[in-house]
C-alpha positions as CSV (number, residue, x, y, z in Angstrom):
1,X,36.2,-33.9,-33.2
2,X,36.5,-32.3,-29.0
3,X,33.7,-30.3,-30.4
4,X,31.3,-33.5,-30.5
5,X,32.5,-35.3,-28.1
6,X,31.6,-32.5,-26.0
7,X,27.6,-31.8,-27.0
8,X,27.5,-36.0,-26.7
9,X,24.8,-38.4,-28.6
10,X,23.2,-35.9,-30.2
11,X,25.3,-33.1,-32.3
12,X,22.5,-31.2,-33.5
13,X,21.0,-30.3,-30.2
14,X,24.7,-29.9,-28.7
15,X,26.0,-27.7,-31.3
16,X,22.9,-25.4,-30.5
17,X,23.5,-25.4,-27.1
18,X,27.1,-24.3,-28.3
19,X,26.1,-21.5,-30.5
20,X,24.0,-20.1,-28.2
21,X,26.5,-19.4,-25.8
22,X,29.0,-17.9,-28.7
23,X,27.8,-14.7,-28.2
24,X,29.0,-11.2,-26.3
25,X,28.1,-11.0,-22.6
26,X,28.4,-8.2,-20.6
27,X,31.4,-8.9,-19.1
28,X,32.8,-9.3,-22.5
29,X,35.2,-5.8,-23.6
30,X,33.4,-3.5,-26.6
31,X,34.7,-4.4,-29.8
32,X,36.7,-1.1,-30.1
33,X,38.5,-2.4,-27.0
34,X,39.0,-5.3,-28.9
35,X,40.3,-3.9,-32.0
36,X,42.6,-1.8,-30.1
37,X,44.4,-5.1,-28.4
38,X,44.7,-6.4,-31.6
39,X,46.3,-3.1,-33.2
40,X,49.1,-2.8,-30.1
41,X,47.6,0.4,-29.0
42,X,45.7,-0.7,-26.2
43,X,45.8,1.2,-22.5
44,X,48.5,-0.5,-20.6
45,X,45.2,-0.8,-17.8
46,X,43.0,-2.1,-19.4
47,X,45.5,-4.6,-21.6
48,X,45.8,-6.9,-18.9
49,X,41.8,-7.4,-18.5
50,X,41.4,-7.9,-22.3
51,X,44.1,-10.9,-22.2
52,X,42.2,-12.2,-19.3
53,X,38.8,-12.3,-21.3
54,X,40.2,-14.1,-24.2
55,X,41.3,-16.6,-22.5
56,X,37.6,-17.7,-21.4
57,X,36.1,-16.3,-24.3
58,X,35.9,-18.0,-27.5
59,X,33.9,-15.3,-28.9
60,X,35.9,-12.2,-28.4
61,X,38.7,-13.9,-29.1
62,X,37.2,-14.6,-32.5
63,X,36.9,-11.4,-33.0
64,X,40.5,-10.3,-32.4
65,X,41.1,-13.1,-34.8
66,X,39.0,-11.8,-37.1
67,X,40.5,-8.3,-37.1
68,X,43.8,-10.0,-37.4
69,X,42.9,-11.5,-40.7
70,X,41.0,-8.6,-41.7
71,X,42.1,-5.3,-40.3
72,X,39.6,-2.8,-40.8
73,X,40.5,0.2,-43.5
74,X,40.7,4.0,-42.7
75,X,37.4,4.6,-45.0
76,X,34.7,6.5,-43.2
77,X,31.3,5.3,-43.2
78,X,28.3,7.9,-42.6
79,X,25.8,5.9,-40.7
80,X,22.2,6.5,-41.9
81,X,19.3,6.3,-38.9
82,X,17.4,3.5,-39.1
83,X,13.6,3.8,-40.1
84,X,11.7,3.2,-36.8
85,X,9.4,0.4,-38.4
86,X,12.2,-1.8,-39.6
87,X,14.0,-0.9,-36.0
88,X,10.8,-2.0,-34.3
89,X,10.5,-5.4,-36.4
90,X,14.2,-5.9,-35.8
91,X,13.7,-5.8,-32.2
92,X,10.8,-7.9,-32.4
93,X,12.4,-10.5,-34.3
94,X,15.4,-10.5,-31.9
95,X,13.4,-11.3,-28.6
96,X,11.2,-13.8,-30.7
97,X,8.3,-11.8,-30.7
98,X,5.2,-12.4,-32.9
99,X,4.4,-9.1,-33.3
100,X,4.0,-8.7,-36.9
101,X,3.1,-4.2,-36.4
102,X,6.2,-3.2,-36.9
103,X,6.4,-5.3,-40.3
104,X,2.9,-3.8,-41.4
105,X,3.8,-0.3,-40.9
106,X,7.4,-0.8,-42.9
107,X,5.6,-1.9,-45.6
108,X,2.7,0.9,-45.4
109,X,5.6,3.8,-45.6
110,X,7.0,2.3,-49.0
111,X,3.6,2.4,-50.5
């Protein structure tokens, strides 16, 4: 597997390394940008850039594959605010924080 042969002697600490670097970067286009490549109706500009990027990003370019094999519908979806505990532990829990506050006061409001 190039995958392997790749991270070396020791897959599990290689395919860490590897999946920590699968993610979006700034430089990387917004995922509507995305979608819109991947539907033919991008800006003739900014078309260009986006076939640029994919060819040095794995992620993206997962993600065009992605809407490829599953195109998104024409269903609207209302988008409820997020309670600002649970937004606060998410946060937390993202930048591996120990804070535990945020997780007391979520479970305080359901009481």
């Amino acid at each position: 597997m190039i995958l392997l042969a790749k991270m070396g002697s020791s897959p599990s600490c290689g395919l860490s390394l590897v999946m920590e670097r699968f993610r979006k970067t700034e430089d990387c286009p917004s995922s509507e940008k995305l979608l819109s490549f991947q539907s033919g109706e991008p800006d003739p500009a900014t078309s260009g850039d986006v076939r640029r990027h994919l060819m040095s990003c794995e992620f993206c370019a997962a993600e065009v594959e992605m809407y490829g094999l599953y195109p998104p519908g024409e269903e609207k979806v209302t988008v409820d605010k997020i309670p600002e505990p649970l937004y606060e532990l998410a946060e937390a829990l993202l930048q591996n924080r120990r804070d535990l506050a945020p997780l007391y006061r979520l479970v305080k409001d359901d009481d």
